[in-house]
C-alpha positions as CSV (number, residue, x, y, z in Angstrom):
1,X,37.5,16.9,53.8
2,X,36.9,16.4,50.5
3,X,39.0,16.8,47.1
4,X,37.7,18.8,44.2
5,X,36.9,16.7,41.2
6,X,39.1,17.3,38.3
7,X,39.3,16.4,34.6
8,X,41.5,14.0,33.1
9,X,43.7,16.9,32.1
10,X,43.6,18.2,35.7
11,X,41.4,20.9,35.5
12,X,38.3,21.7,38.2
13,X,35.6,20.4,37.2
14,X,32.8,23.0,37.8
15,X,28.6,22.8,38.9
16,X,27.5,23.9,35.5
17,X,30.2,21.1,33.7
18,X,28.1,18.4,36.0
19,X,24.9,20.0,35.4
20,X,25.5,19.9,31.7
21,X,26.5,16.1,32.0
22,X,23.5,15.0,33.9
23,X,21.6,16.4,31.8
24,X,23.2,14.8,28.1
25,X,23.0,11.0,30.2
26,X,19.5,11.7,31.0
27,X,18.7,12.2,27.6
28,X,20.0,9.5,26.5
29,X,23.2,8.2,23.8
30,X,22.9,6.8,20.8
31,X,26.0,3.6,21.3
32,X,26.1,4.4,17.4
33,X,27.6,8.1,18.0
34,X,29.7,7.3,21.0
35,X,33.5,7.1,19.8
36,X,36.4,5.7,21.8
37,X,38.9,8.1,23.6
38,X,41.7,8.5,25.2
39,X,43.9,5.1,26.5
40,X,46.6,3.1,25.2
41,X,46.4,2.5,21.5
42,X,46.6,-1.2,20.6
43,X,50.0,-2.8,19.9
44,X,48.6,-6.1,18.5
45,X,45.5,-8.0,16.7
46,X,43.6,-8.1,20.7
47,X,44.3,-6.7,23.7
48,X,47.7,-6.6,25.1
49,X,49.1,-8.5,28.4
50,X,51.0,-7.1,31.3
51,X,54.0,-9.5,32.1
52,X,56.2,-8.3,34.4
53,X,60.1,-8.9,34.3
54,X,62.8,-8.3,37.2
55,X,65.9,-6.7,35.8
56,X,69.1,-6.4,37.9
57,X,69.6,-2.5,38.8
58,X,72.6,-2.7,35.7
59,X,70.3,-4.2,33.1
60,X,67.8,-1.9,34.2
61,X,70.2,1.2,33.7
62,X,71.0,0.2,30.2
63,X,67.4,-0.6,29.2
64,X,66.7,3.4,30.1
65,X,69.6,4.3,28.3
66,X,68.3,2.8,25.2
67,X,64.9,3.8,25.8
68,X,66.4,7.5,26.2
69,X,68.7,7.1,23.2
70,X,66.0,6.1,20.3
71,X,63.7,8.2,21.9
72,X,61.1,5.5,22.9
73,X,60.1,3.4,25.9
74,X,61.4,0.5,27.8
75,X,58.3,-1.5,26.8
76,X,59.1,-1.0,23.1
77,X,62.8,-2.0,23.7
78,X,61.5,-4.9,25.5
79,X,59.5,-6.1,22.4
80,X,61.6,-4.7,19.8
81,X,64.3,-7.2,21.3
82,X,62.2,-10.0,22.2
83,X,60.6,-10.0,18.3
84,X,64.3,-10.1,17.0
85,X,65.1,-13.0,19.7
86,X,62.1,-14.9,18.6
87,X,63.1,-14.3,15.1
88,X,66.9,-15.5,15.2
89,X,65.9,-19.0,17.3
């Protein structure tokens, strides 16, 4: 069995959409016109790193809490905090 293809937005993608597709990349792209889309936007001056951090289920719980409270992520509490750390030392 196999799964309908979809859009990034979840949507079906349909036989005229692939048709239509095929056809534009046989043509051809001029590199020049093609624009970035989508993704993460950038957070720094190059490409950002994954680390990954263990939290105890309580530190964990507050982190979401903040997150939830000024309406942001837990990665941006993590850096927001870690940039003040760095600061003060």
């Amino acid at each position: 069995m196999t799964s309908t293809p979809r859009t990034s937005k979840g949507r079906p993608v349909t036989e005229n959409q692939i048709e239509r597709l095929a056809r534009e990349a046989e043509a051809g792209y001029d590199p020049a016109e093609l624009r970035r889309s989508g993704g993460r936007r950038p957070i720094g001056s190059a490409a950002a790193r994954v680390v990954p951090v263990r939290l105890d289920p309580e530190l964990d719980a507050a982190l979401k809490q903040r997150a939830q409270a000024d309406n942001t992520t837990a990665s941006e509490v993590i850096r927001d905090a870690l940039h003040a750390w760095l600061k003060s030392t």
